[in-house]
N, C-alpha and C positions, 0 to 999 in steps of 0.2 A: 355293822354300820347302819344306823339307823335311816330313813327314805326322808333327808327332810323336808321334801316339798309334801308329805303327805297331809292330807287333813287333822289326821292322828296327833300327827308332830308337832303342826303349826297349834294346834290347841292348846298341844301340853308344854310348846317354848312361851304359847301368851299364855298361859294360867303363873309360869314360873317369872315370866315378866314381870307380871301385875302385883305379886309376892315379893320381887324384888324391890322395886320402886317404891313398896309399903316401907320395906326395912331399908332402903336407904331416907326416905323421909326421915323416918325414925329417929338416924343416926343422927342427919345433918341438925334436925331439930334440938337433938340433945347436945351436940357441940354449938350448935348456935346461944342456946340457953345460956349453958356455962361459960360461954366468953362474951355476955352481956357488960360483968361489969369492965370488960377492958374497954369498949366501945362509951361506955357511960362516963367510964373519967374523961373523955375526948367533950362530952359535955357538960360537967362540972367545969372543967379548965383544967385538972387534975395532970391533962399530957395537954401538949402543945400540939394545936392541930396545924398541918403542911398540907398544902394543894396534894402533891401526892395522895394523901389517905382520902381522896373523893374517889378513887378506883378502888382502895381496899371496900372502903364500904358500897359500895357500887355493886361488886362483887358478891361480898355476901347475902346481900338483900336483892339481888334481883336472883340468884340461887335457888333463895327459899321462895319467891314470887314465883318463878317455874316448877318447881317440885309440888307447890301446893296446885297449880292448875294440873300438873300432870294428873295427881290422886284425884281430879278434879272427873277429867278426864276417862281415869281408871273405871270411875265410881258412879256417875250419873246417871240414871235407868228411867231419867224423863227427856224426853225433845228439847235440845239446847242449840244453839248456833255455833255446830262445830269449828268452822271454819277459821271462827272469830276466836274461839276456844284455845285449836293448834298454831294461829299466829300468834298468840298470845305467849305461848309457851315456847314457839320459835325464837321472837324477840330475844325474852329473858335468860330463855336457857344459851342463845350463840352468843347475846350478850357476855354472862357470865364468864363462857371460855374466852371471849378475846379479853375480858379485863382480868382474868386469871393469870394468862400470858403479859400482859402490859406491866403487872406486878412483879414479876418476875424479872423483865427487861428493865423495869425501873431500877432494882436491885443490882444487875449487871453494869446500868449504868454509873448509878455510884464507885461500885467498884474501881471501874477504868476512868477514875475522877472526871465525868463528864466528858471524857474526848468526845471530841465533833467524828474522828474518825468509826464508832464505836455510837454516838446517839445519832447519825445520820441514817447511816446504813439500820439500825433497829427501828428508826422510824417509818422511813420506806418500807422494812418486814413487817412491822405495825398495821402500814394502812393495806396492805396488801391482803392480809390476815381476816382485818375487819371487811375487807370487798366480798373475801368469800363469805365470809361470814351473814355477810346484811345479803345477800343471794340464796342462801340457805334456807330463807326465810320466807323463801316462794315456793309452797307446796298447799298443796287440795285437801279439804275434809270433808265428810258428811257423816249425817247422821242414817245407822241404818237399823232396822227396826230388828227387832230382837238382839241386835249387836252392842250397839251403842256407835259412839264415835271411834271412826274408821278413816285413817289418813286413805286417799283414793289416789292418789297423784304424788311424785316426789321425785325429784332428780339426784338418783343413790352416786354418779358419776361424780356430781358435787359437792355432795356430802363426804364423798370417800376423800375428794382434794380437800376439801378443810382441814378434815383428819391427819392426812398425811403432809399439811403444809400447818398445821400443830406440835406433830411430832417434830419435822426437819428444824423448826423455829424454836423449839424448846432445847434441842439438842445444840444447835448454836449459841447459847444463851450460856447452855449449861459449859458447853468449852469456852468461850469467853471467859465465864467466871472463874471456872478452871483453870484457865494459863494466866490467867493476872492473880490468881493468888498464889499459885503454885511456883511463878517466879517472885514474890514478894516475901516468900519465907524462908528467910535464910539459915545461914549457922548448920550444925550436924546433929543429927539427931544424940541425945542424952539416954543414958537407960533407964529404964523406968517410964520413960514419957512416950506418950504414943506418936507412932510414926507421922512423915508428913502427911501420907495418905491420909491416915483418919484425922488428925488436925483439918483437912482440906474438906474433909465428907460430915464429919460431925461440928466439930468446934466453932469452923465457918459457913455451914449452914447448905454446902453444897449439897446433902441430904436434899435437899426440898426440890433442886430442880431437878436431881435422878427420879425423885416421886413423880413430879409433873411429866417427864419424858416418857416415863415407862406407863404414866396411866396415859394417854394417849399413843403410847404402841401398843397400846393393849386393842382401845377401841379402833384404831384402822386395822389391825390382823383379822377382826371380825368384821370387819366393814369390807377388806379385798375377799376374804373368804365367801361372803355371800352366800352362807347356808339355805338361808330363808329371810323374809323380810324382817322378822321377829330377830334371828338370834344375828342380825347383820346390825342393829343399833342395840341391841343388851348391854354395851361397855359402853356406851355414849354418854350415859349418867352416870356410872361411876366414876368415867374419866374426869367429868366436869366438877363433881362434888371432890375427889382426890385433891384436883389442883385448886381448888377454894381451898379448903382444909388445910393444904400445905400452904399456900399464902398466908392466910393467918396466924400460924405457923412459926413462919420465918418474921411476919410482923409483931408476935408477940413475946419471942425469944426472946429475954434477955441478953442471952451469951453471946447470940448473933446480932442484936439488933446493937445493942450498945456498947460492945467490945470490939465485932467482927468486922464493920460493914463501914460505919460510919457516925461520927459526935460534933458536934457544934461548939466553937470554942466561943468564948465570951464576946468576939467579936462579929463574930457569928458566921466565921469559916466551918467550913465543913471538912471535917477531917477524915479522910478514908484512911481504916488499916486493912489488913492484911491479916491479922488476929489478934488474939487478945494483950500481945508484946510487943508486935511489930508495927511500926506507924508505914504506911507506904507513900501518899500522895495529903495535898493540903491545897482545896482551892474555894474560892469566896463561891456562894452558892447557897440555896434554901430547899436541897433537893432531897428527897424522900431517900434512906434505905434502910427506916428504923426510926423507932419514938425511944 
């Protein structure tokens, strides 16, 4: 059992840190690249742009706005205004997670054709989410010599509630969508065809909020565990790059977005199914669950 408060440790969790955040850049960069051009027909006129997609793209691009001050961060070996630095990166990156979640809630909502019962109560969990969130966002840096930038100050008490009122909020979300689809598909299963479970996990897209759930149970178990400062936010970024990734994801699916979720019919009702045969609900509206 390794001593992780020791100097030793704490060195070689920031050297594997600093390695990670390289390769998560990496990644997020090269999935951002490649789904340029879906992003590009939304300015052609190619898709139809909805108020909703001001959170998907919100998302992605304030993502990569924190990831690049992180390596900013990581990497700078002259005197810079820390401070200004790690708010900077506060913003964007708590940013990012509540409009990660918001996209996901949007998706739930369609679902449950807009119930007031179901977008009330989400929105309440909304702004509750972003209070921790914009709170988060008050922590100390400096610069220190031979080190570089050094968070000095930070309320882990808070940071751990975001986490774990991330995970409880994704996991509602994810049973929401769950039981209104799960009672929306009816008939007996056929042989050959896949069960309702995986109809429910793959075909309608419930994939993406198990993704979201579990990358944030991942980063509070390290956040209560409190090994050391270093290995207590090491899943912080991957949680947050996960659930970007999976949002885009379920917004770029076809199978989910234009079969699953929800289609506009010529008079410009919004039609939620259930999957790709079953219709469930039909209500006038211009609300996001898919291009």
């Amino acid at each position: 059992m390794p001593e992780w408060m020791s100097p030793q440790e704490l060195a070689k969790d920031a050297e594997a840190f600093a390695r990670l955040m390289h390769a998560l850049l990496g990644l997020y960069i090269w999935e951002f690249v490649t789904s340029l051009p879906f992003d590009w027909d939304f300015v052609i006129g190619r898709k139809k742009f909805r108020w909703p997609m001001v959170f998907y793209f919100a998302n992605r691009y304030f993502l990569l706005f924190a990831l690049i001050g992180i390596a900013i961060a990581l990497n700078v070996t002259e005197e810079v205004n820390c401070q200004a630095l790690y708010t900077y990166n506060q913003v964007f990156g708590n940013a990012s997670i509540g409009l990660a979640s918001i996209n996901l809630s949007l998706r739930t909502m369609a679902v449950w054709s807009q119930s007031l019962y179901v977008v009330i109560p989400l929105t309440i969990v909304i702004l509750g989410h972003w209070s921790l969130l914009l709170h988060g966002i008050l922590l100390k840096a400096a610069w220190i010599p031979g080190v570089g930038c050094a968070i000095t100050e930070t309320n882990n008490t808070l940071l751990a509630a975001s986490f774990i009122y991330a995970m409880a909020f994704d996991f509602s979300v994810l049973t929401l969508t769950g039981v209104k689809l799960a009672f929306a598909i009816p008939g007996r299963r056929v042989a050959g065809q896949p069960s309702r479970l995986m109809t429910l996990i793959f075909n309608d897209g419930l994939i993406y909020f198990v993704i979201a759930f579990l990358a944030n149970l991942l980063a509070t178990i390290f956040m209560l565990l409190n090994l050391n400062p270093v290995m207590s936010i090491i899943a912080n970024v991957p949680a947050a790059i996960a659930s970007t990734m999976e949002t885009f994801a379920q917004v770029s699916d076809k199978d989910v977005s234009d079969k699953s979720f929800i289609q506009y019919d010529a008079a410009g009702n919004a039609v939620v199914r259930a999957s790709s045969t079953d219709d469930v609900d039909s209500k006038k509206g211009d609300f996001y669950a898919g291009v």
